[in-house]
N, C-alpha and C positions, 0 to 999 in steps of 0.2 A: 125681252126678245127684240124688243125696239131699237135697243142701243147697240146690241149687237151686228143687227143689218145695215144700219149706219156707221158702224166701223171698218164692215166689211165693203161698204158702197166706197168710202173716201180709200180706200186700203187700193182697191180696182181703179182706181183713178189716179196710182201714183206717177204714172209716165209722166205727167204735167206737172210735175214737184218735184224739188231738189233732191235728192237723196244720197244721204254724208252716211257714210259706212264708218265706225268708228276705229277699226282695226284693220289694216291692209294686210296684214296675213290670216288666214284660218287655223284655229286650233284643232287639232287634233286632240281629241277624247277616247282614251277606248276603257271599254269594259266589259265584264267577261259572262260571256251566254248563261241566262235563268239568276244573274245576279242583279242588283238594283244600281244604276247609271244616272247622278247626278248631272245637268246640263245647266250649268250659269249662264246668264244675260248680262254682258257686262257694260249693257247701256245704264250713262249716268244720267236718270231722270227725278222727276219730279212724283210723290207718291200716285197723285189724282191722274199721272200719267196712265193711259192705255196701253200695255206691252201684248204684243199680237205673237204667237209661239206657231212658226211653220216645220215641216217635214218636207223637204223640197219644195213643190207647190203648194204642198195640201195645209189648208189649217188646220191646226190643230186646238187653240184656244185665244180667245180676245180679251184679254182681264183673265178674272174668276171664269168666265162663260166656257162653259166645254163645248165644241166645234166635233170634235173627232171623238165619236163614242167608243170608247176603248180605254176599260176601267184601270188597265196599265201606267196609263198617263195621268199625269195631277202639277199642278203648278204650286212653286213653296214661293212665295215671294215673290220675284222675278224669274226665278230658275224653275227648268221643267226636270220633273223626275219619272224616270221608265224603270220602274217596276219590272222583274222577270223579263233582261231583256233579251231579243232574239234576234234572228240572224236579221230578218225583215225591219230591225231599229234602226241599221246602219246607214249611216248615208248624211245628208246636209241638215242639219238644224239652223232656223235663223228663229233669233226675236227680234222685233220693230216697234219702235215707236214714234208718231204723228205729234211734232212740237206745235205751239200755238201759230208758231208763223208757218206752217205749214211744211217746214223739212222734216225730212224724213229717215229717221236713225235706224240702221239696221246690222246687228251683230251677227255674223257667223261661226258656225261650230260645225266641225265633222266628226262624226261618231263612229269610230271600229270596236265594232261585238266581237272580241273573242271566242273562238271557237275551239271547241276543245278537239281533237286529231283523230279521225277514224279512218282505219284501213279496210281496203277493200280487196280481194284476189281472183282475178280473171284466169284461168273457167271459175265460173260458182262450181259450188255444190261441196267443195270441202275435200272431196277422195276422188282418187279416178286408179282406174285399173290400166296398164298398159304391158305390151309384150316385150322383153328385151329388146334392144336395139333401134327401140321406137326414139324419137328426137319430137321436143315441145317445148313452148314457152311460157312459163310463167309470169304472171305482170301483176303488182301490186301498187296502185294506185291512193295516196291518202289525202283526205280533204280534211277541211279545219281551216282557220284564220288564228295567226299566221300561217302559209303553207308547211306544212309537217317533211322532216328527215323524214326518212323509209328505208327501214332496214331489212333484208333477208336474211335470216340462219338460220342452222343446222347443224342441231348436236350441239347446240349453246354459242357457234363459233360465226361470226358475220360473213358471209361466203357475197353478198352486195348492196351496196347501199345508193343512196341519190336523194334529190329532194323532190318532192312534187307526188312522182311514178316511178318503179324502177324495175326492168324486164330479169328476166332470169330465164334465158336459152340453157335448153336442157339436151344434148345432141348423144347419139347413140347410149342410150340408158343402160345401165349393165345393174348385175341384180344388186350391187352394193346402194345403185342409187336411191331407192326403194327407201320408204319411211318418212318422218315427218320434218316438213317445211314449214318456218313460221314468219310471218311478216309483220314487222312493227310501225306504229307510225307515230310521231311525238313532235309535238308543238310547243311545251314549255306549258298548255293551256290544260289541267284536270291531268288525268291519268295517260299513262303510255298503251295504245290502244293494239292489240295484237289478234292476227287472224291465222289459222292454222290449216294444212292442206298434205293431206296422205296421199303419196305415190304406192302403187303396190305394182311390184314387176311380177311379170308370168316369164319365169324361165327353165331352161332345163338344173337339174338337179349338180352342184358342188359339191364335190366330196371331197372329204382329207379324213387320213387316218391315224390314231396318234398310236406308237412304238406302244408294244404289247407292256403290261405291267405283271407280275408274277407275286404271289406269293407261297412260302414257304410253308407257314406254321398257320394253325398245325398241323395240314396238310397241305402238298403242292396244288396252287389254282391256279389259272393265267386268265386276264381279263382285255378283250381290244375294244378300243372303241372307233367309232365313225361317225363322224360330223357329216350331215347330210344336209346343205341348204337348199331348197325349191319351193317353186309354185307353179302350178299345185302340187300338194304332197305325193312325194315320192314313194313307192315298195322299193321297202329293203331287204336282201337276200344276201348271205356269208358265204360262201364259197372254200374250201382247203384242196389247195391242191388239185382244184379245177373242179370239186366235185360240189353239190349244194349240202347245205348243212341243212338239219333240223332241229329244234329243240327235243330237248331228253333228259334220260336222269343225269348224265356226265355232259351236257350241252345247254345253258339259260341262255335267254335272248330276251332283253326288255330295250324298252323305249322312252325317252320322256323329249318331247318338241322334236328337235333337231339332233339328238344327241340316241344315237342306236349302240347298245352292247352287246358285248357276245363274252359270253362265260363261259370257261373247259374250267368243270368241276374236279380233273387229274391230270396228270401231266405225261402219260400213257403215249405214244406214238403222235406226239403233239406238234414237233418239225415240223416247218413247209408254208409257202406259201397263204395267207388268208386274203381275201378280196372282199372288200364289201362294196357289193352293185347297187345303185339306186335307179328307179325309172318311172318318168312320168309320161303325160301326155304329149309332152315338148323335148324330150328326149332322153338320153341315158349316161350314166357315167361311172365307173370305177376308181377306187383305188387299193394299193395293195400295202401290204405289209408283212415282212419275216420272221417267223419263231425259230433262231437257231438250238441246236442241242445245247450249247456252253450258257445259254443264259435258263437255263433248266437245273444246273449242277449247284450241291453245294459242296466247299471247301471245308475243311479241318485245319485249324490253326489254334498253336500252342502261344497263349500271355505267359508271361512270367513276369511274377513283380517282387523288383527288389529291396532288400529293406537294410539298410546300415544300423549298425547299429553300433556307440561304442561299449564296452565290456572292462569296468573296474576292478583288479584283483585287490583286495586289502586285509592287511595281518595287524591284526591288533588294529590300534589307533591311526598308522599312515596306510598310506597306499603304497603297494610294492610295487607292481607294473600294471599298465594297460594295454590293452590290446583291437582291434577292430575285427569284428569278425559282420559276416555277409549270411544272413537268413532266406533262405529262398519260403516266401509263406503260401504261393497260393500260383498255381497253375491251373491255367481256364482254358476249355476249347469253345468256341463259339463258332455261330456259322453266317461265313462271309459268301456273299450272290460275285461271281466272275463275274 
């Protein structure tokens, strides 16, 4: 303990001492956070020499003596080793040593801890509800050493990127804008760090309707459907011809998500107009579609398939004549939709 307070007395009293730095530039060291960061001394001394290991000010060790209790740290030789290191390791290392004539050798080292790239998104919380037409900003900021790209996408596709922070103005929101946003941020240092953030728009109800589909066999049925997008969920009500429809034995009506049917079990007085309405809290919208008579009808048509064929006569051992004659084998009616 002796020898120590005495190294550290002459240590505090170097202003009156020559002091020879051996390297006029600084090295640069880096190494990567919770990994283990060798730090060489690259003064040339003498073994019975005293090498003094600092952290900017702070001592750290005088020889063998540990100074700085922080079982992270340990001296191999000359060189200090950090153990598990962390962001808090970075910064100036020196070791020094006190020659017999009294100069004073001091080697410099800068340490950069790697850090690996985490993304962050302002608003927290991950989801946020808004109403059509609402405008807002997205900001995702990523920290890590070195500073981390940052990317935004959606739907796999990069919609913006920058290094550091990078905003995302979101300006009259329409209901396609709705769904997931995710923000990346990567360093080169551990894994690509990704944060995710759902928009849900509140809007009135889009409707589209897709061209009626019919079948024949084995009896005439005709099926429409209606694409119904909103929030919140909309009632959906079919309409013919201005009038409301209800389910029955000759009327099904199901639903799965966004996707509403309407099934005519015959094909009975089935012309005209169909609407399907939808209505929410936020408002209401239709669309329509036409059942003509012609796409109800089926046709009769005659195949005919022909068949060549040639025809050898033969007397005795040659042949006398040939001749070509045409087989009609096989006439089909089938039924073609106008």
């Amino acid at each position: 303990m002796y020898k120590v307070l005495i190294v550290l007395s002459v240590l505090s009293t170097v202003t009156a001492r020559n002091v020879l730095q051996q390297s006029a530039d600084i090295e640069v060291l880096r190494g990567e956070q919770g990994h283990p960061v060798l730090i060489p001394c690259d003064l040339i001394v003498e073994d019975h020499v005293v090498i003094v290991w600092k952290h900017f000010r702070r001592i750290l060790f005088a020889g063998p003596m540990r100074v700085r209790q922080d079982p992270r740290l340990r001296v191999e030789g000359k060189n200090l080793l950090v153990d598990n290191a962390q962001a808090k390791d970075a910064g100036e290392y020196t070791c020094q040593a006190e020659l017999e004539t009294g100069e004073l050798l001091t080697n410099l080292k800068s340490l950069v801890v790697l850090q690996p790239a985490t993304a962050k998104i302002n608003p927290s919380g991950g989801v946020i509800t808004v109403k059509a037409g609402t405008s807002m900003l997205l900001s995702c900021s990523g920290s890590g050493v070195p500073a981390p790209e940052v990317t935004w996408l959606r739907e796999g596709k990069v919609i913006a990127a920058g290094k550091g922070e990078v905003d995302l103005p979101l300006k009259g929101i329409t209901w396609q804008s709705g769904g997931l946003y995710q923000c990346q941020a990567s360093n080169g240092v551990g894994e690509v760090d990704s944060k995710n953030f759902t928009i849900h728009v509140l809007h009135a109800p889009v409707v589209e309707v897709l061209p009626p589909e019919i079948e024949h066999m084995p009896s005439c049925k005709v099926q429409i459907q209606c694409l119904v997008y909103s929030a919140p969920a909309s009632k959906v009500n079919w309409f013919h011809q201005g009038r409301l429809m209800k389910a029955g034995e000759d009327v099904t009506m199901w639903t799965l998500e966004y996707l509403h049917v309407l099934q005519l079990n015959d094909c009975t007085e089935r012309t005209g107009d169909y609407t399907c309405v939808a209505e929410n809290s936020l408002g209401s919208n239709e669309a329509i579609t036409n059942l003509k008579q012609y796409m109800l009808e089926v046709v009769e048509e005659e195949v005919v398939v022909r068949v060549d064929r040639q025809i050898s006569v033969h007397s005795g051992s040659s042949t006398v004549s040939t001749a070509s004659a045409t087989l009609f084998l096989l006439s089909l009616a089938y039924m073609r939709l106008l």
